[in-house]
NUNU-801135 format. One record per atom (N, C-alpha, C, O, CB): residue in one letter; x, y negated, z negated. Coordinates in steps of 0.1 Angstrom, whole numbers, plus 2048, in hexadecimal, padded with zeros to 3 digits. Glycine has a CB too. Layout:
AXYZ;...
//
This chain:
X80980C800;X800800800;X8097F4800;X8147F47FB;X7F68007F4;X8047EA805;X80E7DE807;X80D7D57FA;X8057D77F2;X80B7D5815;X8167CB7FA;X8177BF7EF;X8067BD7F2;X7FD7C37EB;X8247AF7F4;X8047B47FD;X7F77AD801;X7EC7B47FD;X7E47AC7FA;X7F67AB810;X7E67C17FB;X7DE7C77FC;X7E17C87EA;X7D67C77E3;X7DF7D2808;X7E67C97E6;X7E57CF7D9;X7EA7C17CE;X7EE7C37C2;X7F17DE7DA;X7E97B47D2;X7EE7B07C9;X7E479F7D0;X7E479D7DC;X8007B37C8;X7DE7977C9;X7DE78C7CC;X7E87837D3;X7F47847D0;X7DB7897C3;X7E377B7DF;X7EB7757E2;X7EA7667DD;X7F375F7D9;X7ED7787ED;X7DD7627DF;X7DC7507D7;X7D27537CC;X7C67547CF;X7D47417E3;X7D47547C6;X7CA74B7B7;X7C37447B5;X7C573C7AD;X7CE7457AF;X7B77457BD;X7A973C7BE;X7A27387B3;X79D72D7B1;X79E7427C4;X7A37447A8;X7A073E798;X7A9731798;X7A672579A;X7A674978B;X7B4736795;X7C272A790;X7BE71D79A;X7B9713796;X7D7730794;X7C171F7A5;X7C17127AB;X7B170A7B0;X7B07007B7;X7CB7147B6;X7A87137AA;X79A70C7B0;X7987057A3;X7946F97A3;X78B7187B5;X79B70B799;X79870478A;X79F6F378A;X79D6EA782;X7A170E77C;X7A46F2793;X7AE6E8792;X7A76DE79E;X7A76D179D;X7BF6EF796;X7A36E17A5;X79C6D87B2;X7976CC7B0;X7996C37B9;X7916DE7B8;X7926CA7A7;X7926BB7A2;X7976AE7A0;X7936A27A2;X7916BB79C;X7A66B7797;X7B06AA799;X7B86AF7A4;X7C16A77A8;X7BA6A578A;X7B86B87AA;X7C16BC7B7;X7BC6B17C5;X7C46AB7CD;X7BD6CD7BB;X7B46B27C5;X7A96AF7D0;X7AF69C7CC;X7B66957D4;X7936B77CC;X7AA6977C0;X7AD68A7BE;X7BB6877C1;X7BD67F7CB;X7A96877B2;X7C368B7BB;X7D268A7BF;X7D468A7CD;X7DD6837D2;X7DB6957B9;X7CB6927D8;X7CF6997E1;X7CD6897EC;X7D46827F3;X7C56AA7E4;X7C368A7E9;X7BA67A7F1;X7C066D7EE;X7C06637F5;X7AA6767EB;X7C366E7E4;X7CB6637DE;X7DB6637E3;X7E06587E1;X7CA6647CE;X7DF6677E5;X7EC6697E8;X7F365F7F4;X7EC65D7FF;X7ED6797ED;X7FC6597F2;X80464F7F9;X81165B7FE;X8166647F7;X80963F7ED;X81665780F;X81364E817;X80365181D;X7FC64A824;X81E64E820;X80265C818;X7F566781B;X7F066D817;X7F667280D;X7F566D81F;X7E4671819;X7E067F80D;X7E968980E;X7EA68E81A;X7D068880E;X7F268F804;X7F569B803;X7F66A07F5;X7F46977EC;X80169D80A;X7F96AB7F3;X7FE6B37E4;X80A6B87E5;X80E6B97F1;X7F66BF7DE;X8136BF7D9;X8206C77D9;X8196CB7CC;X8176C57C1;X8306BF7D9;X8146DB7D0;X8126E27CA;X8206ED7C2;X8276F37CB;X8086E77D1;X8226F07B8;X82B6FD7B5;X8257087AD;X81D7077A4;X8376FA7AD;X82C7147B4;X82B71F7AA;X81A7247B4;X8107297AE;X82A719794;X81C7207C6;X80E7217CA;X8097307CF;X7FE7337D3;X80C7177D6;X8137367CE;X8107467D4;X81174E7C8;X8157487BE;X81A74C7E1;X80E75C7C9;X8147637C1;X81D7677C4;X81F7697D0;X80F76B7BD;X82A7687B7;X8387667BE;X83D7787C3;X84677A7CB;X84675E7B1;X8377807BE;X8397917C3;X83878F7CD;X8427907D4;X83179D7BF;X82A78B7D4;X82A7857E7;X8357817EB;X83B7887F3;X81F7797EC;X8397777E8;X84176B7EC;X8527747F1;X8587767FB;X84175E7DD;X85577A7E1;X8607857E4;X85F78A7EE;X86878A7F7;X86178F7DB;X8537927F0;X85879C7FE;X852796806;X84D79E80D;X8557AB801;X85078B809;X850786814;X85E77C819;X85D776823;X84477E815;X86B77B810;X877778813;X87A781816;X881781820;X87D77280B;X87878F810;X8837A0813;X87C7A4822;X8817AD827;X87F7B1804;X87079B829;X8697A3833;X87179583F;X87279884A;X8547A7830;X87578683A;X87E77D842;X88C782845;X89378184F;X87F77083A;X88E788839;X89E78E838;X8A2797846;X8AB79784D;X89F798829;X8947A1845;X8947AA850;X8927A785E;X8937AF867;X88C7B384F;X88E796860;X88979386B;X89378C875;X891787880;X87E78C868;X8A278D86B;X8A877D873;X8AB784883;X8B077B889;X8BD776869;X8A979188C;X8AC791893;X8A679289C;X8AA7948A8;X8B1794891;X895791897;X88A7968A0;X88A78F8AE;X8937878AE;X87D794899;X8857908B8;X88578D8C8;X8777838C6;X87577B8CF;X88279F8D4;X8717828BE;X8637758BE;X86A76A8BA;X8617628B8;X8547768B3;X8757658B6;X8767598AF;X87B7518BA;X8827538C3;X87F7598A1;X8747468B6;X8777398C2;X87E72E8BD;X87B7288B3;X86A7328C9;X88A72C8C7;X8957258C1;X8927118C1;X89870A8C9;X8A37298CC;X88C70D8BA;X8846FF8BE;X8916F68B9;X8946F38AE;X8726FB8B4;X8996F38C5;X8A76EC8C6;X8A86E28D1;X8AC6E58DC;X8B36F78C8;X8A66D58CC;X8A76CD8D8;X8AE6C08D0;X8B56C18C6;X8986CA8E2;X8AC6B68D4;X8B16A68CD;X8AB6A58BC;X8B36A38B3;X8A86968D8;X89F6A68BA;X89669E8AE;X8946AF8A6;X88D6AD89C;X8826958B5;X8996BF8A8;X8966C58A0;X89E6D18A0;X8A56D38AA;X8896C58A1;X89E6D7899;X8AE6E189D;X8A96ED891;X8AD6EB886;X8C36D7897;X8A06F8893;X89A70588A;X89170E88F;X88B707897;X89370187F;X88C71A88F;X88B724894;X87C72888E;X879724883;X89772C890;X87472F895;X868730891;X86173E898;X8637428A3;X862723895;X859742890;X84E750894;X84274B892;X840745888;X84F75F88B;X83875089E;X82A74D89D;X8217568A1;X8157568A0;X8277448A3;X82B7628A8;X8227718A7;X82077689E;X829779897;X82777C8AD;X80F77A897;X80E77B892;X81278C88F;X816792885;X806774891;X80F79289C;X8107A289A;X8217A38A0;X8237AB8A9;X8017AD8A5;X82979E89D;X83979E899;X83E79D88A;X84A79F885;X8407918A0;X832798883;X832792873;X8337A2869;X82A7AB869;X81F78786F;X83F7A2863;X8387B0857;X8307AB851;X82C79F850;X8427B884A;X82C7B984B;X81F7B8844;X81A7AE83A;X80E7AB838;X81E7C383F;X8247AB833;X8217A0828;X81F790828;X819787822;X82B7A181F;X82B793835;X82C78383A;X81D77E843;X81B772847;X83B781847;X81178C846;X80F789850;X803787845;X7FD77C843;X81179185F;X802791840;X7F7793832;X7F478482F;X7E9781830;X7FF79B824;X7FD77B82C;X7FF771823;X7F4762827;X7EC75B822;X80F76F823;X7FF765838;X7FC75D841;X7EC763847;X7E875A84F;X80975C84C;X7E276C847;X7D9771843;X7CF76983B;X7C476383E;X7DE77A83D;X7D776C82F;X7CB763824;X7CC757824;X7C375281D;X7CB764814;X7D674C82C;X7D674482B;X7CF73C832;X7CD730834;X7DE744829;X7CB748838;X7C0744844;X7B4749845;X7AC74884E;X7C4747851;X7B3751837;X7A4753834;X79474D832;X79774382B;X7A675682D;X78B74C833;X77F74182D;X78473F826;X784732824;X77274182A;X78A74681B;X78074580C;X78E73480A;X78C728806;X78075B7F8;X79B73A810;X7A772C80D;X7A2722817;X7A4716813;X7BB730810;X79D722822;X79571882D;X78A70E823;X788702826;X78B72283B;X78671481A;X77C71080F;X785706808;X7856F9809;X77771D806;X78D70E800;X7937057F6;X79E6F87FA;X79F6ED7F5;X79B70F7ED;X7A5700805;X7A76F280E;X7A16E9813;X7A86DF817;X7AB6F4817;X7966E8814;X78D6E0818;X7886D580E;X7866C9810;X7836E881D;X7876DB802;X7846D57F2;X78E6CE7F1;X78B6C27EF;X7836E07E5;X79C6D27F2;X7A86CB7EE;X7AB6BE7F3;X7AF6B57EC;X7B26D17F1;X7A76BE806;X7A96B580B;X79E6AF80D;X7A06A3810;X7B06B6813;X7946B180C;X7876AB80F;X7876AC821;X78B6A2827;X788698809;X7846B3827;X7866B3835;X77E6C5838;X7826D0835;X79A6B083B;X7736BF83E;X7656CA83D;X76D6D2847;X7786CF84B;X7536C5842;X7656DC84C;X7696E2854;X7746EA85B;X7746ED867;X7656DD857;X77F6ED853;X78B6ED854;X78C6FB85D;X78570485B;X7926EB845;X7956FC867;X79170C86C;X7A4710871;X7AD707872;X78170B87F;X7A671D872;X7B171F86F;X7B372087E;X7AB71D886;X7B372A865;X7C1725880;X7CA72888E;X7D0736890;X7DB73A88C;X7D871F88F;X7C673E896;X7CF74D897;X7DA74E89E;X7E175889C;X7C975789C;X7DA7428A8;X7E57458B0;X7F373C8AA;X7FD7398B1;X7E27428BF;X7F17398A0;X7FD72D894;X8047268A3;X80F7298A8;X80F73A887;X7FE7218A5;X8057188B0;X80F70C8A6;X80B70389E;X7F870F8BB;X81F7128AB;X8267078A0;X82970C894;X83370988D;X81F6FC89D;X820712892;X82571A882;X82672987F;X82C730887;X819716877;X82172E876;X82673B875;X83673A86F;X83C72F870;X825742883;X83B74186C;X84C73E864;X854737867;X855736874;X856746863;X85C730860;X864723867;X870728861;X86D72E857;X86170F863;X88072A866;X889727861;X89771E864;X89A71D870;X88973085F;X89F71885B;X8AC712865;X8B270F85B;X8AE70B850;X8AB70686F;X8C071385F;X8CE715856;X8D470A854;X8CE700855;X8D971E85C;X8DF70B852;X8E96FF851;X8EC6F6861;X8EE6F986D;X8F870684C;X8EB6EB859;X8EA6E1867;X8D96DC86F;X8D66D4876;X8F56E9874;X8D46E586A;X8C26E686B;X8BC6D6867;X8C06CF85E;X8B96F385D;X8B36D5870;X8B06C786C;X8A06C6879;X89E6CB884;X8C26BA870;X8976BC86E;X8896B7876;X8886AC879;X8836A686F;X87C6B8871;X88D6A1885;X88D694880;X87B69187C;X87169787F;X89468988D;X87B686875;X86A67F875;X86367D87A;X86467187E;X866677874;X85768487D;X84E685889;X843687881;X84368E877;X852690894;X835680887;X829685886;X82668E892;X82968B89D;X81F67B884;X81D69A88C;X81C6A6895;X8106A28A0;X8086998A1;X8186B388C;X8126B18A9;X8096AD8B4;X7F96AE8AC;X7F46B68A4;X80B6B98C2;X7F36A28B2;X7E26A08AC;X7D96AE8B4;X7CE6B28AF;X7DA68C8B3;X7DD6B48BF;X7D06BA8C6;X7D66C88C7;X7E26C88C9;X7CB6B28D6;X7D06D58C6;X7D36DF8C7;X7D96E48D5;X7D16E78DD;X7C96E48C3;X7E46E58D8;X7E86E88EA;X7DD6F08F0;X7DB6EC8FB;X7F76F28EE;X7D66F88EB;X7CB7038F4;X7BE6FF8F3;X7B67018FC;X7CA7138EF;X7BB6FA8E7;X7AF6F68E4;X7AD6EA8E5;X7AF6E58DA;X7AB6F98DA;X7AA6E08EF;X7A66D58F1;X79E6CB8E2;X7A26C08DD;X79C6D88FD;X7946D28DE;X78C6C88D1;X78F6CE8C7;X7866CE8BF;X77C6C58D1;X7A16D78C3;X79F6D88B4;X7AA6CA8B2;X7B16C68BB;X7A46E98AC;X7AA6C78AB;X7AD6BD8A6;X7B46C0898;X7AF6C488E;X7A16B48A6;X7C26BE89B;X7CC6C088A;X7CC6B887E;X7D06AD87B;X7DA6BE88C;X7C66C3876;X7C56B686B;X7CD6B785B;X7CF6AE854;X7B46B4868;X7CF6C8858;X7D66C984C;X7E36D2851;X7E16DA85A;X7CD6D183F;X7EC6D084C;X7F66D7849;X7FF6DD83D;X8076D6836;X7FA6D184E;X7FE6EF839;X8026F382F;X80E6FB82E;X80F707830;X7F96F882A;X8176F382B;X8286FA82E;X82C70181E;X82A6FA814;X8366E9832;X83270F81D;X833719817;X843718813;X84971981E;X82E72481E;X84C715806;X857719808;X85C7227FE;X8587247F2;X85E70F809;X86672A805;X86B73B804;X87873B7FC;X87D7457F9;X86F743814;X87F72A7F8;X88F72B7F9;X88C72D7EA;X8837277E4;X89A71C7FF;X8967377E3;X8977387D6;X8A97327D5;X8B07337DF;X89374A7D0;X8AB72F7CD;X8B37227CA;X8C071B7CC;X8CC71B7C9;X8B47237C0;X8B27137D9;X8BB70A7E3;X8BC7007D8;X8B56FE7CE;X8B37047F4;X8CA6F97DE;X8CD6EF7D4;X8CE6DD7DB;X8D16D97E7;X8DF6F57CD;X8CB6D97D1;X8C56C47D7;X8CC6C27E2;X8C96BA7EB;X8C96B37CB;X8DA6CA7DF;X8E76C47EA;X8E66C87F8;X8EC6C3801;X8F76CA7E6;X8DE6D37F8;X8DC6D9804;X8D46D280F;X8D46D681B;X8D56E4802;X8CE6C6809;X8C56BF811;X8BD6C5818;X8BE6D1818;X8CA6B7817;X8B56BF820;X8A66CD824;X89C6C581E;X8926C5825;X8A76E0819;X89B6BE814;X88E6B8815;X8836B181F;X8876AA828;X88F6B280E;X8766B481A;X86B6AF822;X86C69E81F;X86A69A814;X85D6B781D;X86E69582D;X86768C826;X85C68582A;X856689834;X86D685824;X85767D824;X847678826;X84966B82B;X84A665820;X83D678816;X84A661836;X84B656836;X83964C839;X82D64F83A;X857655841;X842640838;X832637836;X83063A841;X837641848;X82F625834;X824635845;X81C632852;X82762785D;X827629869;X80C62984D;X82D61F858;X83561485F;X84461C860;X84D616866;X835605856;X84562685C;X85A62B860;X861621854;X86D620855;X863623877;X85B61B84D;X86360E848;X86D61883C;X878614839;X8575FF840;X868623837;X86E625829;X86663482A;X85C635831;X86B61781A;X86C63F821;X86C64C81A;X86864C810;X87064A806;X876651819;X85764E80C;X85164A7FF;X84F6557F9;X8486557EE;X844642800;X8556637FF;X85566F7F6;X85867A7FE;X85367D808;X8486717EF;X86A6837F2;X86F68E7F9;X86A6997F2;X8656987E7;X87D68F7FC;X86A6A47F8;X8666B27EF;X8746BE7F3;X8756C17FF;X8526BB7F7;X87B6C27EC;X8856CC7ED;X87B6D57EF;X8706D57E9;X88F6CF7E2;X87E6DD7F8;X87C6E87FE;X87D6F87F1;X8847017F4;X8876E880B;X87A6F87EA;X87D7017DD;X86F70F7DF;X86470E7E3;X87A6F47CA;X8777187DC;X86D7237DC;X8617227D6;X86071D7CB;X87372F7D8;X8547297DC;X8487257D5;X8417167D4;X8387147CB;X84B7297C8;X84470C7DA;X8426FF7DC;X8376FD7E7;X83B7037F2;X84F6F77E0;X82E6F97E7;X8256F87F5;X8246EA7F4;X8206E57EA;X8167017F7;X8266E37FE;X8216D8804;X8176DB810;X8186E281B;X82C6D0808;X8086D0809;X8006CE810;X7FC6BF816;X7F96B680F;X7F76D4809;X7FD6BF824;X7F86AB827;X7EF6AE831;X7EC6B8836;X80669E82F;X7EC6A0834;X7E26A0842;X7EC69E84A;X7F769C846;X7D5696846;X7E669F857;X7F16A1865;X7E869786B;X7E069C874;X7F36B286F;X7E768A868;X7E367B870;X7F267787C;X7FE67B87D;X7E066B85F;X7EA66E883;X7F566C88F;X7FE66188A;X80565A890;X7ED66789F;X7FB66187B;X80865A876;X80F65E868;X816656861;X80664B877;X80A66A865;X81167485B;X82167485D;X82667E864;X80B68585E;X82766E85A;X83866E861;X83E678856;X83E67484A;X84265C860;X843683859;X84A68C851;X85969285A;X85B690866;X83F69984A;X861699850;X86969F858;X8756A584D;X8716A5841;X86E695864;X87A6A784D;X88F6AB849;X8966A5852;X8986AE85B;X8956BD84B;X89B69D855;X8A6695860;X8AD69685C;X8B269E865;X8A7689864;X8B9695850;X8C469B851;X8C96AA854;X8C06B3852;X8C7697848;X8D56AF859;X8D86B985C;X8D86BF851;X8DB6B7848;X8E16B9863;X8D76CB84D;X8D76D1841;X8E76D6839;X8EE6DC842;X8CC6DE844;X8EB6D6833;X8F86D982A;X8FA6E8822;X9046ED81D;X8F86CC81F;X8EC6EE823;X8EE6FD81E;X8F6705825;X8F6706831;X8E270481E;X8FD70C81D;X908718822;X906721830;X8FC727830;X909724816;X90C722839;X90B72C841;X90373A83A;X90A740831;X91972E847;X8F774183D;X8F174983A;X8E9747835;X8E2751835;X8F574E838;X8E4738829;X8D7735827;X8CF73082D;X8D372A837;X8D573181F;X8C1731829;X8B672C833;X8AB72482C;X8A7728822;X8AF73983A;X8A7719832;X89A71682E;X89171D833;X89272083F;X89770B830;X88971F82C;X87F729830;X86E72482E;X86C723822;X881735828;X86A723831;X857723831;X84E72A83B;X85172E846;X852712833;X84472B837;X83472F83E;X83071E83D;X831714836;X82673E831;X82872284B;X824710850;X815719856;X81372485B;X833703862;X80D70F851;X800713857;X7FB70485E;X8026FA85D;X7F671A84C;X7F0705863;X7ED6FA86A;X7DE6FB86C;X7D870686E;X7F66FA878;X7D56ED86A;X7C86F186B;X7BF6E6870;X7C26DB86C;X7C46F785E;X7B46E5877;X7AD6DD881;X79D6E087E;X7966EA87C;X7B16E1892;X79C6D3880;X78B6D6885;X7886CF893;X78F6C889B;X77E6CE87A;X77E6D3893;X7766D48A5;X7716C88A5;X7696C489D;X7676E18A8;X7776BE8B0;X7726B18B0;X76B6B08BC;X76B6BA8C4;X77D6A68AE;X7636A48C0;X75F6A28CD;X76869C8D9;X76569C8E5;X75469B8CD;X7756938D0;X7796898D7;X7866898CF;X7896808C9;X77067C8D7;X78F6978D1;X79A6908C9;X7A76878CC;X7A96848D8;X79E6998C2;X7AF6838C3;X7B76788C4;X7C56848C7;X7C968D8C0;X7B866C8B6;X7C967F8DA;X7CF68B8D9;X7E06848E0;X7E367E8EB;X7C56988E3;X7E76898D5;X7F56828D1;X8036908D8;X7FF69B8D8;X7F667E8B9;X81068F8DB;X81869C8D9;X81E6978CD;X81F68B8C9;X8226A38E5;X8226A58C7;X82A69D8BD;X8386948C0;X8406988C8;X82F6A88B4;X83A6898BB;X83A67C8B7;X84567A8B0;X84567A8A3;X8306788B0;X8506798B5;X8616768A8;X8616658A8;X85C65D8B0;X87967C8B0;X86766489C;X86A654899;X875651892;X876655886;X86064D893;X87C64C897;X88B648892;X88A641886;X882637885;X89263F89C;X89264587A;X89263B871;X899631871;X8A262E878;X89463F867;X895629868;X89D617866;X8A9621869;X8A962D868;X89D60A854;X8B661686C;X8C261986F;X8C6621875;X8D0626870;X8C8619868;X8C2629881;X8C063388B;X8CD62F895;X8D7635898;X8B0633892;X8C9621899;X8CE6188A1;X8CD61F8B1;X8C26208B7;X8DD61589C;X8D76238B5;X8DA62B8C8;X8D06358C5;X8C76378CD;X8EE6348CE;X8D063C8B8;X8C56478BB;X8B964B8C0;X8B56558C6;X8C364B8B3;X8B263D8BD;X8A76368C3;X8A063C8CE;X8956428CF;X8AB6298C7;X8AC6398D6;X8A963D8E4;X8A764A8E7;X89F64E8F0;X8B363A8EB;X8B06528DE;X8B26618DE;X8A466A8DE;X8A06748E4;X8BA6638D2;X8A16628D2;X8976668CF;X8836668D3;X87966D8D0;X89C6628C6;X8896568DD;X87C6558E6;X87A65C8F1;X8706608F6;X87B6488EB;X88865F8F4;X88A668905;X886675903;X88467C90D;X89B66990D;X88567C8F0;X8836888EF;X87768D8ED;X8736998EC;X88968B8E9;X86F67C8EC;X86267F8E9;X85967E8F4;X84D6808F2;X85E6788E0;X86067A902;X85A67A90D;X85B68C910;X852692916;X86166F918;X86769190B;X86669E914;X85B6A5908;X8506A990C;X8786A7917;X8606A68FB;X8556AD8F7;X8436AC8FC;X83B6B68FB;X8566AB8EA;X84069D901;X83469C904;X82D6A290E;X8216A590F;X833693906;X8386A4918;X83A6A6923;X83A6B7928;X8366BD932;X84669E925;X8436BE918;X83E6CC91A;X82F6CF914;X8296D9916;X84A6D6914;X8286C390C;X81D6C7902;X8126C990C;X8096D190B;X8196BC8F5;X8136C0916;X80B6BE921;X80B6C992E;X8036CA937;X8106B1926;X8186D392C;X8186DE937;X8156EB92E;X80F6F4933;X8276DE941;X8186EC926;X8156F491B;X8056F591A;X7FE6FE91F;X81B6ED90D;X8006E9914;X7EC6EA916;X7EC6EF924;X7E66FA926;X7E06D6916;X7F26E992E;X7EB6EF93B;X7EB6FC93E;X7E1703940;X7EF6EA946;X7F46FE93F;X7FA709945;X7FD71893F;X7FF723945;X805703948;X7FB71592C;X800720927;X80F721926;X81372D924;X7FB72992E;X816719926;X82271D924;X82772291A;X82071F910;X828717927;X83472C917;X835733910;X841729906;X84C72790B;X836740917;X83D7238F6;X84971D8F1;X8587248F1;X86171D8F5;X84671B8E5;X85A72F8EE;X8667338F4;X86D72E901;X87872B903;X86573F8F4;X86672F908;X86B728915;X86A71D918;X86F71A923;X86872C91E;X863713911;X867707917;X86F70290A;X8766F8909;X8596FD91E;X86D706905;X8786FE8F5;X8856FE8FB;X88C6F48F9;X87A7098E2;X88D709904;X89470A90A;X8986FF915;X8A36F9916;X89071290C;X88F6FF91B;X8906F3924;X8936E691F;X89B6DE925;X8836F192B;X88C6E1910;X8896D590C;X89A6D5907;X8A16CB90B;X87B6D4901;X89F6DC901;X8AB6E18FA;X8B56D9908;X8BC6CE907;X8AB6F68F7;X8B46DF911;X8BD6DE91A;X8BB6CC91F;X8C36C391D;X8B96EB927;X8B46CC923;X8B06BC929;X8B26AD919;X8B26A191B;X8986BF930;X8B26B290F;X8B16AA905;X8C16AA8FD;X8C56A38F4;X8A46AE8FC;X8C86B6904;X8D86B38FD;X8D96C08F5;X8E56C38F5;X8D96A48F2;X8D26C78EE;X8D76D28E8;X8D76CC8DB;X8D36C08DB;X8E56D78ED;X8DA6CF8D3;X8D96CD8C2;X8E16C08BB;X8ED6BF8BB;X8E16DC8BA;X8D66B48B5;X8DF6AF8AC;X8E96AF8AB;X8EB6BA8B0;X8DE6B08A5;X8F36AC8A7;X8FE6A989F;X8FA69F891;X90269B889;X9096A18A9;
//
């Protein structure tokens, strides 16, 4: 019998009892609504779902997402996923958490992504880095889902401050970084994904050759009539300076594959490739 089947994975007692001041904090929240929840999974899950990452670093689904603005590695098949990781990512996409997510953020209707477009496991080593970007607003396949929460999962048991890797939260204006989150095992950050949610990790990361940041990223929409439809979106911080540029020319190509991608079906493995190639290849 597996972890998933035999053991809770979220704690709807624990954390529904709490929805009240969760939900308030949640809405309330500057630059945006979000929370930094800890201690959000059960950690027996959580374990073998690092010993089931451990097993995965060589699998043939992971897509290398390496161009100018982002440099880390990702799985979104779900039937490539072992059992626990997949289990997890499962409930996290169940009604009964579509429910309580919904309570938290105030945002009705919340409906999940079987096909984790974008999400599903994230990882990236040393030198790994997200510049600041609000994400794409419209689902590539689905024309009227419309993105609106985002719930990122982290796996790292004890990454240290120096390692850098934190999430950060900027204002609405780029002007300033009004809140980071280390990436620490058992930590979930929850925000909305508005077309000016500015988050990221921009610096290159400083952890040792062979550690990893690690998370489950889920992603979730409701069905609009008319949505506001954006690709994802980098923005240079104050003192960027020449980067500027770098970083506008990279957001023409990403737009540019978001747009042949909806059409066409393209496959991210292969055009991340492309984008990789035409945008310079990895940071420095």
């Amino acid at each position: 019998m597996s972890t998933t089947t035999a053991t809770q994975i979220f704690d709807y007692e624990k954390w529904t009892a709490q929805l009240p001041e969760l939900s308030k904090k949640y809405q309330g929240a500057k630059p945006y609504p979000h929370i930094v929840l800890e201690n959000f999974l059960n950690p027996a899950v959580l374990d073998e779902c690092i010993k089931e990452f451990n097993r995965l670093n060589e699998t043939d689904g992971w897509i290398n997402y390496k161009h100018y603005n982002e440099d880390k590695r990702g799985l979104n098949k779900i039937d490539l996923l072992p059992d626990t990781i997949r289990g997890t990512i499962n409930e996290l996409n169940s009604p009964e958490f579509l429910k309580w997510l919904s309570q938290i953020t105030g945002i009705k209707d919340l409906q999940k992504d079987d096909g984790l477009e974008g999400g599903g496991i994230h990882q990236s080593t040393r030198g790994g880095f997200l510049n600041i970007h609000a994400d794409f607003t419209v689902h590539p396949h689905h024309r009227n889902w419309q993105r609106r929460v985002n719930v990122l999962v982290y796996l790292n048991k004890d990454w240290k401050e120096e390692w850098g890797g934190k999430l950060e939260l900027w204002d609405k204006k780029m002007k300033a970084c009004e809140e980071s989150v280390l990436p620490v095992y058992n930590r979930c950050v929850i925000f909305n994904t508005d077309a000016d949610s500015y988050h990221g990790h921009p610096l290159p990361m400083e952890c040792p050759e062979g550690s990893f940041r690690r998370s489950i990223a889920l992603y979730y929409y409701t069905v609009e009539e008319n949505p506001y439809r954006r690709a994802t979106y980098y923005q240079a911080r104050p003192g960027d300076g020449s980067n500027k540029l770098l970083v506008k020319i990279d957001n023409a190509l990403v737009s540019a594959y978001t747009a042949v991608k909806g059409k066409l079906g393209a496959n991210d493995k292969v055009v991340s490739s492309i984008l990789r190639f035409f945008s310079g290849g990895k940071k420095k």
